[in-house]
C-alpha positions, 0 to 999 in steps of 0.5 A: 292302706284301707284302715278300719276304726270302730270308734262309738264316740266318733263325733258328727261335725260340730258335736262337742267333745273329743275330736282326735280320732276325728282329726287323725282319720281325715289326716290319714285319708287325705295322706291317700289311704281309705279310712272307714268309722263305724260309730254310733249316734249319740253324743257322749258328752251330752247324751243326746241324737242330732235333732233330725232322726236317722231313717235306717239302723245303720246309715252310710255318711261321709265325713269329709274323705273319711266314710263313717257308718253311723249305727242308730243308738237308744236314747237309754245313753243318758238315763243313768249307767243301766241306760248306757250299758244298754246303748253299749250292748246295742252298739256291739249288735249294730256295729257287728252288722255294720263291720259286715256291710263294710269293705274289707279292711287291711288293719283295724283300730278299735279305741276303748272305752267303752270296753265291749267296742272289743267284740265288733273288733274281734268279728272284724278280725275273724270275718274274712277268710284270713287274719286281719291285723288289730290295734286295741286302744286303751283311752282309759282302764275299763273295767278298773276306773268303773269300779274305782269310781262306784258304777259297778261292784268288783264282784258282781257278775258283770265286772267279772265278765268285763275283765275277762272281755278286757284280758281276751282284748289284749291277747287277741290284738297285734298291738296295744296302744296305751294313751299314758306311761301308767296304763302301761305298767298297769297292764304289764303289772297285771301280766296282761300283755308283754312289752313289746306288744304296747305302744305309746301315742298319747293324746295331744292337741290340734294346732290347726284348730288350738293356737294361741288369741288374744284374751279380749275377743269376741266371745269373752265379749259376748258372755260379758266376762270384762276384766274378771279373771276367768279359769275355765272347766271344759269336759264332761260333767259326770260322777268321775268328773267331780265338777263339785269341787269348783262349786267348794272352791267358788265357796271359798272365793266369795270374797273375790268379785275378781275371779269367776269359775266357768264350766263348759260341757254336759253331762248326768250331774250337771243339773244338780251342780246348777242347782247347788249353784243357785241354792247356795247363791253363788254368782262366781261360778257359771254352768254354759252347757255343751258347745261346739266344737269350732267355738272352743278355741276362742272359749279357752282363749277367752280364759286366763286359766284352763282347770282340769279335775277328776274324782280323789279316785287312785284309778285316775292318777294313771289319766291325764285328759285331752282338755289340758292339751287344748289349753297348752296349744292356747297359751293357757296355764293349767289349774290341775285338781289330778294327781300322778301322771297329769301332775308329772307332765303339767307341773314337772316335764312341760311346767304349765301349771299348778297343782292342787289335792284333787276333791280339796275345794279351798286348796283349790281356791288357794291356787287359783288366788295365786295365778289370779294375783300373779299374771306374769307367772301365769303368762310364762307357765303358758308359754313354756305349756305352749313351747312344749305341746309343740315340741311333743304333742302335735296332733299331726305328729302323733298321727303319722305314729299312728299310720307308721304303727299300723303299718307295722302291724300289716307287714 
């Protein structure tokens, strides 16, 4: 089958930030099937290009078995949301060109957001001189959570354009695939698509990568962490992230020199959280930047808990991120600052974790001095974290549902 994925964050080896699709198209192309990406060239986490440039606008690279187009974007990504509007409507443009150049395929998934990635779907679809099957991905309900979050005004022209882009996304493709139960509901609640053309393949974790090490190694060696207990932040540092209400729990734990706060990933805030950190001379919470891929295992083995937050945002008790799989393949608990389905599945299904009111820094605080003055509950918490991403969450799993899927949709 030769399956074709427009992916506009599909990551280059090594780049920080979410690798499923990375991971599930070299699954697919080494189970024998012809996997083509097209994708562009910045990093969403931290806004950047690879330091050498790309010579043409649109360049053929191979990432392993998987082919991958890699269309040239503007560096406008990183300079606030009317700069990656821009790289967005440029990435419709190059990836149209690239869908062109590319072979014909026999299923297409286009995996959301951002949003607009619908259009270069819809040319892939119509071009030949017959249907081509389409699956639309939803990682999260643009435009709504862009709304919720304040990048864009409910009534203003653009949002209007967006959601009719959204309703024509979900009429015009075969399946509909939701990465959580509340995704669903909020599509079949909007009378967007019926029951039967949704699916459900979740996120989940790559054990080959993630797995459980021990918590002295190397790395926690080398950032010099000793015996503090650390809870670690790793993903994006943007306006829906709220990154700053760690810098309010850390506030109110200044009175444990035991306990230290790690932030790991990049993003349009983050220098102003650096910032605030050193205004408010605060030594328990440190900021390390993007890393690779490859080094965040031993980063989250290196921690006594994994943190997951998000903005007090109703939108985001739909979500539950990618990271928190990550720290359950690692044997780590989960400190949750997210409400809803995350809280449902980390703290009632899988019990890996514990919750506090996301944006409530000392309700945070008070839950990581309760799993920093109990190590044997945060030791079961992840075992049990572990057991169930196992039993559930295989990323190899998920993408043999995924291949049955888009066999479907073909026949």
């Amino acid at each position: 089958m030769r399956i074709l994925i427009i992916h506009q964050y599909y990551l280059m080896p090594g780049q920080p930030g979410g690798s499923r699709f990375n991971e599930m198209a070299r699954f697919w192309a080494e189970s024998g099937h012809d996997v083509t990406v097209i994708a562009g060239n910045v990093n969403y986490t931290t806004g950047r290009k690879p330091a050498a440039p790309q010579e043409h606008w649109i360049a053929k690279e191979q990432d392993g078995p998987v082919n991958v187009w890699r269309c040239d974007l503007p560096e406008s990504y990183s300079r606030g949301y009317r700069g990656r509007m821009w790289a967005f409507a440029a990435f419709v443009l190059s990836a149209s060109a690239a869908v062109v150049r590319a072979e014909r395929p026999d299923v297409i998934v286009a995996t959301s957001p951002p949003l607009t990635i619908a259009l270069p779907a819809l040319l892939a679809a119509r071009l030949r001189w017959r249907r081509i099957p389409c699956i639309f991905e939803v990682r999260d309900l643009w435009p709504e959570s862009a709304v919720t979050t304040g990048v864009l005004s409910r009534d203003s022209l653009l949002t209007r354009t967006l959601f009719s882009v959204e309703r024509y996304a979900y009429r015009f493709a075969d399946r509909i695939n939701v990465l959580t139960p509340a995704f669903r509901e909020d599509i079949l609640q909007r009378g967007l698509a019926s029951a039967d053309k949704i699916a459900f393949i979740p996120n989940g974790a790559d054990l080959d990568h993630f797995h459980p090490g021990p918590l002295h190694n190397s790395m926690r060696r080398r950032l010099e962490w000793g015996d503090r207990f650390v809870v670690l932040y790793a993903g994006a540092h943007g306006r829906a992230n709220a990154v700053g209400q760690l810098l309010h729990a850390a506030e109110c734990l200044r009175d444990r020199a035991d306990i230290l706060i790690a932030c790991v990933g990049d993003g349009p805030e983050r220098a102003a959280l650096e910032a605030a950190a050193r205004e408010r001379c605060l030594t328990n919470i440190v900021f390390l930047g993007a890393q690779p891929k490859d080094m965040m295992p031993d980063l989250v083995n290196a921690a006594n808990v994994g943190a997951a937050v998000l903005q007090n945002n109703p939108t985001f008790r739909t979500v539950y991120p990618n990271k928190i799989f990550d720290y359950m393949a690692c044997g780590r608990p989960t400190l949750l600052a997210i409400d809803g389905v995350a809280r449902q599945l980390v703290c009632e299904e899988a019990r890996t974790g514990v919750f506090a009111e996301p944006e409530n820094g000392p309700a945070i605080a008070s839950a990581i001095r309760r799993l920093a003055d109990n190590p044997a509950e945060c030791r079961e918490m992840g075992a049990r974290g572990y057991e169930w991403v196992v039993a559930h969450a295989s990323r190899r799993a998920l993408a043999t549902r995924y291949l049955h899927l888009m066999t479907e949709v073909c026949h």
